[in-house]
C-alpha positions as CSV (number, residue, x, y, z in Angstrom):
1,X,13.7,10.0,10.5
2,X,14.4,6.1,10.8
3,X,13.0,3.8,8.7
4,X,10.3,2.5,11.3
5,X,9.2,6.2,11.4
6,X,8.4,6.2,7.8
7,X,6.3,2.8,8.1
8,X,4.6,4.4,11.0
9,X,3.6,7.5,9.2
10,X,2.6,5.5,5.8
11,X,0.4,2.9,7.9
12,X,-1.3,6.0,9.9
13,X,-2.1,7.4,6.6
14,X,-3.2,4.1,5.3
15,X,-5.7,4.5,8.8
16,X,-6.9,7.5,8.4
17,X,-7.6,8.3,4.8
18,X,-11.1,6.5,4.2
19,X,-12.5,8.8,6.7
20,X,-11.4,11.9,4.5
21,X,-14.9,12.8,3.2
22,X,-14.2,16.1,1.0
23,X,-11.1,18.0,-1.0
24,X,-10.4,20.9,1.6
25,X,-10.1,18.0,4.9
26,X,-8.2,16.1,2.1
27,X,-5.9,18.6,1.2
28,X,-5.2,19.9,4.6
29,X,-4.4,16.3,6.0
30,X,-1.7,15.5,3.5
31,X,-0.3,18.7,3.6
32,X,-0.2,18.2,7.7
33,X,1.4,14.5,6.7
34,X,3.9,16.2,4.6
35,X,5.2,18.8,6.7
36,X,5.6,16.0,9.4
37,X,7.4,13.5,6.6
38,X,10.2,16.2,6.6
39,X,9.6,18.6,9.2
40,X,8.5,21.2,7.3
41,X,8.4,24.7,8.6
42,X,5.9,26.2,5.9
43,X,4.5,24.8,2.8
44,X,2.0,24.8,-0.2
45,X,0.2,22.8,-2.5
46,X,0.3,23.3,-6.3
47,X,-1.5,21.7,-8.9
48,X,0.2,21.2,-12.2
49,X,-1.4,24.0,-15.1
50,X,-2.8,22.5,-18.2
51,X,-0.7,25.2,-20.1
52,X,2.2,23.5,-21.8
53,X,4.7,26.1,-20.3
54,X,4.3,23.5,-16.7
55,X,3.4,26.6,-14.7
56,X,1.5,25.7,-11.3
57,X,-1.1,27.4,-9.4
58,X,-1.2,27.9,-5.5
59,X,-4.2,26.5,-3.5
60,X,-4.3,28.2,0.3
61,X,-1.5,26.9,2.5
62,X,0.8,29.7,2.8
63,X,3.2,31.1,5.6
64,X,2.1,34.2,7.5
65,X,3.6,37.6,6.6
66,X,5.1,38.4,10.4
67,X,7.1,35.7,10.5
68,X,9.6,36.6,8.3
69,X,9.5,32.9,6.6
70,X,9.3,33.1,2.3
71,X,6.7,33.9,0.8
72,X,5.2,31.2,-1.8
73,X,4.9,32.8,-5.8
74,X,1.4,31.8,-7.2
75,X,3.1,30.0,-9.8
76,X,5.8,27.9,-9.1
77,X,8.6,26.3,-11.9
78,X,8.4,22.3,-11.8
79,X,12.3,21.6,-12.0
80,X,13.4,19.8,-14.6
81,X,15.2,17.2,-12.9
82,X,11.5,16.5,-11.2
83,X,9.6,16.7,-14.2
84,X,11.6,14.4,-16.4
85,X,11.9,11.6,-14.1
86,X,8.9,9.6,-14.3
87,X,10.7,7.2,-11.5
88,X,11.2,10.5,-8.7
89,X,9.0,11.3,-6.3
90,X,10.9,13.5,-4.2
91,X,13.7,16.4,-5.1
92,X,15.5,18.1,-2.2
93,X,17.9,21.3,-2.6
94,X,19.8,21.5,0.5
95,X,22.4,23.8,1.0
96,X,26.0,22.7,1.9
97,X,26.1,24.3,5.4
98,X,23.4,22.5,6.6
99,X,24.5,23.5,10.1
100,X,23.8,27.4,9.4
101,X,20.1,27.8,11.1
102,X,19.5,30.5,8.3
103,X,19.8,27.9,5.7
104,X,16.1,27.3,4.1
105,X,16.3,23.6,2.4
106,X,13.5,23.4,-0.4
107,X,11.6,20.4,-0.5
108,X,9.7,19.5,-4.0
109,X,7.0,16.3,-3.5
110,X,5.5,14.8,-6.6
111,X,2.5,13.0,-7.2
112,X,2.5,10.9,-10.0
113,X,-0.2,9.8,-12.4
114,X,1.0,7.4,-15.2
115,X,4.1,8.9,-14.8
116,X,3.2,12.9,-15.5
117,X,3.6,15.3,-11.9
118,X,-0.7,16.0,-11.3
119,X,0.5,17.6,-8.1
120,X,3.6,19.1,-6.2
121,X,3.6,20.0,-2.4
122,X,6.3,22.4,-1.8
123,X,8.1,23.4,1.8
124,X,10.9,24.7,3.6
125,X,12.9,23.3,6.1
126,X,15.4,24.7,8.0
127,X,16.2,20.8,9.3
128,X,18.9,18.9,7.7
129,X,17.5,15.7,6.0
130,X,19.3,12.4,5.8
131,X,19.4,10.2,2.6
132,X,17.3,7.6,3.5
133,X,16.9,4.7,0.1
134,X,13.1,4.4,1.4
135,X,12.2,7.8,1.3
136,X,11.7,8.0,-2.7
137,X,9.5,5.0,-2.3
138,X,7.5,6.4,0.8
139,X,7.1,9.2,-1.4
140,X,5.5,7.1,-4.4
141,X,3.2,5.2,-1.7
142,X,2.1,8.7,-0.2
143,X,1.4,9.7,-4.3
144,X,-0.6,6.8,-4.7
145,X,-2.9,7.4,-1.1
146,X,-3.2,11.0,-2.6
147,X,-4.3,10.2,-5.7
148,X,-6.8,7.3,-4.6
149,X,-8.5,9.3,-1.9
150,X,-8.7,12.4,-5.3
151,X,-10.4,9.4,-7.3
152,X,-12.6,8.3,-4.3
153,X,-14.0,11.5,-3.6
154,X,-14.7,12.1,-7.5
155,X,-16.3,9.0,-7.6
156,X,-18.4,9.4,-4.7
157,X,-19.9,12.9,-6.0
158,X,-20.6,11.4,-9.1
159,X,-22.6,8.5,-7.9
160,X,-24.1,10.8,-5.7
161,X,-25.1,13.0,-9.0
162,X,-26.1,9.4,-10.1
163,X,-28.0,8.7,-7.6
164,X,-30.1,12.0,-7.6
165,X,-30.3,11.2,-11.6
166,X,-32.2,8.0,-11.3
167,X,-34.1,8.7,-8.0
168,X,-37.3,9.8,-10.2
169,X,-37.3,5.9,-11.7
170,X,-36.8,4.6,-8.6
171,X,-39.5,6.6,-6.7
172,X,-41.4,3.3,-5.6
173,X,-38.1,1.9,-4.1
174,X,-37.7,4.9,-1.9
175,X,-38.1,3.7,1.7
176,X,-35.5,0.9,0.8
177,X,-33.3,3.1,-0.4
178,X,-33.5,4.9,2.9
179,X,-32.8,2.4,5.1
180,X,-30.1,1.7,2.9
181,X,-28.8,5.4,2.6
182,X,-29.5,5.3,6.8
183,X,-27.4,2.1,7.2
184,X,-24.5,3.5,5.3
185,X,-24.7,6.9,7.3
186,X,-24.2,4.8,10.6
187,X,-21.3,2.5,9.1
188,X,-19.7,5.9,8.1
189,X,-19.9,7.5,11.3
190,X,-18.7,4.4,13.1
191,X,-15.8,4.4,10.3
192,X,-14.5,7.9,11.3
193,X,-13.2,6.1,15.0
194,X,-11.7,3.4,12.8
195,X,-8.6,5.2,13.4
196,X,-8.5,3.8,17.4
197,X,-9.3,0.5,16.5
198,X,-6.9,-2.3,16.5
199,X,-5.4,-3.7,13.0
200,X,-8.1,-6.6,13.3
201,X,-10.7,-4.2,13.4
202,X,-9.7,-2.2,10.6
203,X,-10.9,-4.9,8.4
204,X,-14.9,-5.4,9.1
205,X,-15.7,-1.8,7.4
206,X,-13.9,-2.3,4.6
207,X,-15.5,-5.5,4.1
208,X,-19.5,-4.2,4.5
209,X,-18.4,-1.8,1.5
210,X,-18.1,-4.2,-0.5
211,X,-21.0,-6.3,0.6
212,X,-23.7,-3.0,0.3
213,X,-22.4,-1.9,-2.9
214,X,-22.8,-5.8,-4.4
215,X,-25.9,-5.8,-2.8
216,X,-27.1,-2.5,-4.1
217,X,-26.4,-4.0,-7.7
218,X,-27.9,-7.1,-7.3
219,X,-31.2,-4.9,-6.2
220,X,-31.1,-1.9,-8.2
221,X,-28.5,-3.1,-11.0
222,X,-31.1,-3.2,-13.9
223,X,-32.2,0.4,-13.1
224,X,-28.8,1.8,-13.5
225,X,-26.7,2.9,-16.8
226,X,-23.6,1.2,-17.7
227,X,-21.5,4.5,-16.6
228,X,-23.0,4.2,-12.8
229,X,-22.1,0.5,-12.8
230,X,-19.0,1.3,-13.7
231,X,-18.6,3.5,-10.8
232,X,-19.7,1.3,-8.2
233,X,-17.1,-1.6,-9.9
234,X,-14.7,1.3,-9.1
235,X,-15.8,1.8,-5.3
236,X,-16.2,-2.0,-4.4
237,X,-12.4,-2.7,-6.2
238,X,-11.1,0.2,-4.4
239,X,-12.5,-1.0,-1.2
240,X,-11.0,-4.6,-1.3
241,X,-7.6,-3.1,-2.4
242,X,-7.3,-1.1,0.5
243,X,-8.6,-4.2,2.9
244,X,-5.8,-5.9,1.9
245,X,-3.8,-2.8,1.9
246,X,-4.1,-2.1,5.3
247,X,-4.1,-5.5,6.7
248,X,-0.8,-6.0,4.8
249,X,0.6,-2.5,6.4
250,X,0.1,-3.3,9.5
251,X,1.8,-6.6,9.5
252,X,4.5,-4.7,8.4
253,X,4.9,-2.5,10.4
254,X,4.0,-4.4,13.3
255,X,7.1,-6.9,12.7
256,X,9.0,-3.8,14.5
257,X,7.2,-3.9,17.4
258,X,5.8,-7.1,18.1
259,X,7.4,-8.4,21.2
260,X,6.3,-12.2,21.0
261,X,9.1,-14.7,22.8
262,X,10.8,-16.8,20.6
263,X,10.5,-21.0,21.1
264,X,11.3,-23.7,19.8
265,X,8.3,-25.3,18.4
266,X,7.4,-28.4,15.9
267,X,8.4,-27.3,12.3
268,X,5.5,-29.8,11.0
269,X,3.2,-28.5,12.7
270,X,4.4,-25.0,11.1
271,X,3.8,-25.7,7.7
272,X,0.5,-27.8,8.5
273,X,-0.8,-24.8,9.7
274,X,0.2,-22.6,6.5
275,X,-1.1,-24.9,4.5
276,X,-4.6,-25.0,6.3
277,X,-4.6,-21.1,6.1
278,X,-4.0,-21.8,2.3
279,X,-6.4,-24.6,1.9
280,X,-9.0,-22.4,-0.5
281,X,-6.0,-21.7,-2.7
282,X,-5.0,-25.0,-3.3
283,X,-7.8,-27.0,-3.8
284,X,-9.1,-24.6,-6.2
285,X,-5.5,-24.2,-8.2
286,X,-5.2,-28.4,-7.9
287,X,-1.5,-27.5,-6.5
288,X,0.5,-30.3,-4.8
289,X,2.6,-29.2,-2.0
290,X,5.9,-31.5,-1.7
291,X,7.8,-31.5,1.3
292,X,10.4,-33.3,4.2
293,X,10.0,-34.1,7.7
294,X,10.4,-30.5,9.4
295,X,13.3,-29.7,12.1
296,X,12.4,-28.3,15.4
297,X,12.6,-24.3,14.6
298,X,13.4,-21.7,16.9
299,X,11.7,-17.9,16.5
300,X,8.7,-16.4,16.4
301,X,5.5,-18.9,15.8
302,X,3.6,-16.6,14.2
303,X,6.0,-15.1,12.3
304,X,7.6,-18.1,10.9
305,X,3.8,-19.6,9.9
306,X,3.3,-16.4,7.9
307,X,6.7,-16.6,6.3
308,X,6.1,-20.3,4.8
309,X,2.1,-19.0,4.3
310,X,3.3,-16.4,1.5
311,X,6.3,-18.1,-0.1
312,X,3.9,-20.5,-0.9
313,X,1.0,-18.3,-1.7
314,X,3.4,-16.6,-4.2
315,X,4.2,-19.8,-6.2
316,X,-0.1,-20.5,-6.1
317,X,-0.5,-17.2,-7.3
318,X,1.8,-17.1,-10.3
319,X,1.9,-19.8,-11.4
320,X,1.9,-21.6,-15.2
321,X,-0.5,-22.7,-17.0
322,X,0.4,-26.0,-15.8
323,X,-1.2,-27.1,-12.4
324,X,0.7,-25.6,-9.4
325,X,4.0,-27.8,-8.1
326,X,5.7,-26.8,-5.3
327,X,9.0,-28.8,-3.6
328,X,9.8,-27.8,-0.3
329,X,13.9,-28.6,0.7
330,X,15.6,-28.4,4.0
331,X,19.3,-28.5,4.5
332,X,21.2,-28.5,8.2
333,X,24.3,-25.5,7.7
334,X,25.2,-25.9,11.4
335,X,24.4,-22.6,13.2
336,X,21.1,-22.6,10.7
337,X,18.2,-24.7,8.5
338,X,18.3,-23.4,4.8
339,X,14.8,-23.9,3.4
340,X,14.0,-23.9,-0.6
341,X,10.9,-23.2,-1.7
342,X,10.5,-24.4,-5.7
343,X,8.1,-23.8,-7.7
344,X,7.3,-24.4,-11.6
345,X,5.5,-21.0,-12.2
346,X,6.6,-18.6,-14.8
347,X,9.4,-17.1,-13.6
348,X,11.1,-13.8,-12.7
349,X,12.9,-11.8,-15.5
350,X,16.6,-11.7,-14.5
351,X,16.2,-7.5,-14.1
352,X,13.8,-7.6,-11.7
353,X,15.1,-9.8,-9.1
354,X,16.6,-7.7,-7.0
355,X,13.6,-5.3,-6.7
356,X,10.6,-7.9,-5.8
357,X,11.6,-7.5,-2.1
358,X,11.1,-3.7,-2.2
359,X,7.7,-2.0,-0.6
360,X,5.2,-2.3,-3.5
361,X,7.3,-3.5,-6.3
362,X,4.9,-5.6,-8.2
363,X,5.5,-6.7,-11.4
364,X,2.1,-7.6,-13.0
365,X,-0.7,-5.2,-13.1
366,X,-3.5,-5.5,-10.1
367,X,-6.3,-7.3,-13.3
368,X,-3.4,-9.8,-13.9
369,X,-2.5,-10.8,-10.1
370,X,-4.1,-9.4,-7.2
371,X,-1.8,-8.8,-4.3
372,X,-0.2,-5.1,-2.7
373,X,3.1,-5.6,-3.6
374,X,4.4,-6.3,0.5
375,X,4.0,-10.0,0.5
376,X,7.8,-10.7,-0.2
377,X,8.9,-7.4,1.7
378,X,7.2,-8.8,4.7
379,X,9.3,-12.1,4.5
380,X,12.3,-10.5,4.3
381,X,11.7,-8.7,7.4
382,X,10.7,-12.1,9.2
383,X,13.6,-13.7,8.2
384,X,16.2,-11.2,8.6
385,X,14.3,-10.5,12.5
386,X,15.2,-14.5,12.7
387,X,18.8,-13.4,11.6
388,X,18.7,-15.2,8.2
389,X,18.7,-14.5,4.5
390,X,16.5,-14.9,1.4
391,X,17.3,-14.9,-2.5
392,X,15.8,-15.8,-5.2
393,X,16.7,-17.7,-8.4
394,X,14.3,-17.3,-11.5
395,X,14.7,-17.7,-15.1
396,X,11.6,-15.8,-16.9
397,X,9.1,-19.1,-17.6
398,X,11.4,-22.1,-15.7
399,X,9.9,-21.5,-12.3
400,X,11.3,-19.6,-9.3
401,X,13.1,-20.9,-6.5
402,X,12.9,-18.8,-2.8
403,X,16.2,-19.8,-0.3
404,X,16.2,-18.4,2.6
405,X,18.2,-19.3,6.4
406,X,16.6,-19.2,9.9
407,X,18.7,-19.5,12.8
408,X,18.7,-22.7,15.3
C-alpha cells in the first residue's frame, strides 16, 4: 500500500467514525478497516485480561470452519516484543518465502492507552507486506480513533444514565428538553450522510455539538452534579478536537490530489492574505509581524497562502512569555527564493527536531497548546510539491527559526 493509500484510509476513518453509535458497529468497522489496512484474510479482536499473566480473550470475529484458514485460540499470548514497546503499534511475523501462497503472515495491531496494549486485533495474511516508515504511525493514529470512539460511546451512555438520573428534578423543563432531545435526533441522522459530504461540510456538525452542549449548560448547568459536567466538558472538547482533526486531514490528504494550475502571482499579496486569515491571533497575542517586499512566486496560490498561514501561526502559538516577534527573510538562490521565518518563542529541544514534521508529533500536551499535530507535516508537503525544502533551527528557549525553498 503507498503512502497516499494510508492517508486515504486514515481520513475515511477520521469521516466515518462519529456516526459509530454503539460497541458491536464499532468493533465490526475497525475490524473491516483493519483487514483492509493489510489485506487481511481472517482476523479477531482481543481485549487484553486484567490477569497479570497478559492472557487475552476473543470477542466474535473468527474464520469459518470449511475454509480450511486457522482457527483463532480464545486466548491469545501478547508477544513480548509487542508488549514491551510502549512506542510499537504494529508487529508483523512474515515468513521468508513470502512468495510461497501457503505462507500465513501473522499480523499483531496494538492499541495503546498511556502506553499499556488495551486492545490487539490479530489476522492472517497470505499477502506479502512492504516496510512502509508510516505504517507504525498510521497504526498509532488508528489506536487513538479506536480508543476515542471507546471513550465516546462510554461517555454517551453515561450521560444518558445522567440524564435519566436527573430527569425527576427537571420534570417542569420537560417539553424543552424534548425539543432539545428532538433537535439532536435530526442533527444525528443528518450526521450519519456526513460521510458523502465535501471536506467543507464536514465541519458545520461538529460545530452545533459544541454549540447544544454549551447551551445545554448554560440552561440546565445548575441542575447538574459536578461528575455530569464533567462529562459534557469531555463531549464538547472531544468534538472541537475532531473539527479540527478532520479539517486538518483532509488538507492533507487532499495536497495529493488537488489539481490546481500553478501561477505566478504577487508574493505581497500572499502574505497579506495569511496574515488577514491570522488577524484574531495577532491582535489578541499583540505579535508584530516583520517582513521584506515579496518576489513574484510561482505554485499553487492556495497552497503557498496556507504554508506562510501556519509557519506563522506556529511562532503565535508557542511563543514566550514575551510578546510574539516574528522576522520574515527572503534570499534570491537562483533557480529558488529561500524564505526564514524567525521567531523569539521558546524553542525546540535539539532531540526533537527531526520529528516535528512527522504526522501527529506534538510535543506539548493538548491543555498546554491546542493544535493536531499536522500543521508542520502539512508544510512540508506544500513545499516539497513546490520542489523545495524546509529545516528548522531551534535552541530550547532562543526562539525557532523555519527555512524553507520554493522554486521560481
Amino acid at each position: 500500500m503507498k503512502s497516499s493509500d494510508y492517508i486515504s484510509l486514515i481520513a475515511g476513518m477520521s469521516e466515518k467514525i462519529p456516526t459509530l453509535r454503539v460497541s458491536s458497529d464499532a468493533q465490526q468497522y475497525f475490524a473491516e478497516q483493519f483487514k483492509a489496512l493489510f489485506h487481511v484474510d481472517c482476523c479477531a479482536i482481543y481485549r487484553v485480561s486484567e490477569k497479570p499473566a497478559i492472557f487475552i480473550r476473543s470477542l466474535d470475529c473468527k474464520p469459518s470452519k470449511r475454509n480450511n484458514k486457522p482457527k483463532f485460540n480464545n486466548r491469545l499470548t501478547l508477544p513480548e516484543t509487542l508488549g514491551n514497546n510502549c512506542d510499537q503499534f504494529v508487529l508483523i511475523n512474515q515468513p521468508e518465502n513470502v512468495d510461497d501462497s501457503n505462507c500465513q503472515s501473522t499480523i499483531y495491531m496494538a492499541v495503546r492507552r498511556a502506553g499499556e496494549v488495551e486492545v490487539v486485533l490479530f489476522g492472517y495474511t497470505s499477502h506479502a507486506i512492504d516496510s512502509n516508515p508510516l505504517l507504525n504511525d498510521i497504526c498509532r493514529i488508528f489506536s487513538n480513533f479506536y480508543l476515542q470512539v471507546e471513550d465516546s460511546l462510554k461517555i454517551r451512555n453515561k450521560i444518558n444514565d445522567k440524564q435519566q438520573e436527573l430527569s425527576g428534578r427537571i420534570s417542569e423543563n420537560n417539553e424543552t428538553l424534548f425539543q432539545l432531545n428532538e433537535k439532536l435526533i435530526a442533527y444525528n441522522q443528518e450526521l450519519q450522510q456526513f460521510a458523502y459530504s465535501a471536506s467543507h461540510d464536514l465541519q458545520e456538525p461538529l460545530r452545533t455539538i459544541s454549540s447544544y452542549i454549551s447551551l445545554f449548560l448554560k440552561n440546565y448547568g445548575e441542575q447538574l452534579t459536578d461528575e455530569g459536567k464533567e462529562y459534557l466538558n469531555y463531549a464538547s472538547n472531544g468534538a472541537q478536537r475532531m473539527h479540527h482533526l478532520i479539517k486538518d486531514l483532509l488538507t492533507y490528504s487532499k495536497l495529493d490530489y488537488q489539481n490546481e494550475p500553478t501561477t505566478t502571482f504577487e508574493g505581497n499579496e500572499i502574505i497579506r492574505q495569511a496574515l488577514d486569515n491570522l488577524h484574531i491571533a495577532v491582535e489578541e497575542s499583540n505579535a508584530l509581524i516583520l517582513y521584506p517586499d515579496f518576489p513574484a512566486i510561482h505554485g499553487n496560490h492556495s497552497q503557498v497562502i496556507l504554508l506562510f498561514q501556519n509557519l506563522i501561526d506556529n511562532a503565535i502559538k508557542f511563543r514566550s512569555k514575551n510578546e510574539p516577534l516574528v522576522i520574515i527573510d527572503i534570499e534570491d538562490k537562483l533557480d529558488k527564493w529561500e524564505f526564514k521565518i524567525s521567531d523569539n518563542g521558546i524553542g525546540i529541544a535539539q532531540q526533537f527536531q527531526q520529528k516535528i514534521f512527522g504526522i501527529f508529533n506534538r510535543l506539548h500536551g493538548r491543555d498546554e497548546i491546542q493544535g493536531s499535530g499536522l500543521g508542520l507535516s502539512i508544510c512540508k508537503k506544500i513545499v516539497e510539491k513546490h520542489n523545495g525544502s524546509i529545516t528548522v533551527e531551534s535552541k530550547h528557549g532562543k526562539g525557532t527559526t523555519f527555512i524553507f525553498s520554493l522554486s521560481k
